[in-house]
C-alpha positions as CSV (number, residue, x, y, z in Angstrom):
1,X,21.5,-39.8,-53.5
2,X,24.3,-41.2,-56.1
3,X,23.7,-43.8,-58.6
4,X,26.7,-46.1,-59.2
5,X,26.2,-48.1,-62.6
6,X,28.6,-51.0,-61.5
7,X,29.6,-51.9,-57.9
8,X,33.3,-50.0,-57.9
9,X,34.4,-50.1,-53.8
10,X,37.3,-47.8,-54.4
11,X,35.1,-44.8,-55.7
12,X,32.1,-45.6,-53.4
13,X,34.4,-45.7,-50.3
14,X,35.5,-42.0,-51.4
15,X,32.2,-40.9,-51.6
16,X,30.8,-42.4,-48.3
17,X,33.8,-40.5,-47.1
18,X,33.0,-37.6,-48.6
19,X,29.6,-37.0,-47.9
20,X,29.7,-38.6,-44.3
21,X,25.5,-38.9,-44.3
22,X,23.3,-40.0,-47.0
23,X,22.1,-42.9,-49.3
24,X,23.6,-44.2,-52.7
25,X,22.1,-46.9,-55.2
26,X,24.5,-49.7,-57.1
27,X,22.5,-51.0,-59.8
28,X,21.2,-54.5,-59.4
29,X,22.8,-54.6,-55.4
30,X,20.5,-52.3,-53.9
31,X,19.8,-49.2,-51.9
32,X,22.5,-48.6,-48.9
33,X,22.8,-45.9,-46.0
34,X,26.0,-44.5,-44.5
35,X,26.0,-42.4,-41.2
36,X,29.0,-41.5,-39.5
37,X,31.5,-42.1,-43.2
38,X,30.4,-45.8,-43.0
39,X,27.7,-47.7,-44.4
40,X,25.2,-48.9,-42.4
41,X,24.6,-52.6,-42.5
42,X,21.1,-53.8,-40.8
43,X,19.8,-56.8,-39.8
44,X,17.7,-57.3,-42.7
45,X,20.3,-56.4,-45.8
46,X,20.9,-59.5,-47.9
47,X,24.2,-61.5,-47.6
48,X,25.4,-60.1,-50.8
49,X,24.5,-56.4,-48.9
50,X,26.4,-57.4,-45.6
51,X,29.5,-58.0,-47.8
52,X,29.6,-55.0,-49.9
53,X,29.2,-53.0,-46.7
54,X,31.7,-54.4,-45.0
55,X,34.3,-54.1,-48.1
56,X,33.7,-50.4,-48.1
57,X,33.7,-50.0,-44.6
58,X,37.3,-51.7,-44.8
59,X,38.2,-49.5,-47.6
60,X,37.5,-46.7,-45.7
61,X,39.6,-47.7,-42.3
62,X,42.2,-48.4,-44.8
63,X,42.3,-44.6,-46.4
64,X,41.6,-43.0,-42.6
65,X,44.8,-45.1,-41.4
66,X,47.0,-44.2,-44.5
67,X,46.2,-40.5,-43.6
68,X,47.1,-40.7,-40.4
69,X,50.6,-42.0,-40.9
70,X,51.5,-39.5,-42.9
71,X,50.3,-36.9,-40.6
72,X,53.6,-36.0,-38.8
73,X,54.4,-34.4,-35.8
74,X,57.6,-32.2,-35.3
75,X,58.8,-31.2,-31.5
């Protein structure tokens, strides 16, 4: 389980990508789970934990869809 000091997306989005499974802390947000290289956002996270989840999730589209277009195929 990581320990991030101060809620950066960016370098919690690489982690969660990463590591695919697991938990990580942000100080003073709370304690989230990712499965799958997303984080998992249940019915009874705070508002404050929906958002952050979903801002990493996005993050992590974001960096799976820049990889792919650079991914080229030659005939």
């Amino acid at each position: 389980m990581r320990t991030f000091r101060k809620y950066t997306p960016v370098m919690i989005a690489k982690h969660v990508a990463s590591f695919f499974k697991g938990q990580f802390v942000i100080e003073e947000q709370g304690t989230f789970t990712f499965d799958g290289g997303k984080v998992v956002i249940n019915e009874d996270c705070s508002e404050k934990q929906r958002v952050i989840g979903r801002e990493i999730n996005d993050l992590i589209s974001d960096f799976l869809a820049s990889s792919r277009k650079m991914d080229v195929h030659y005939e």
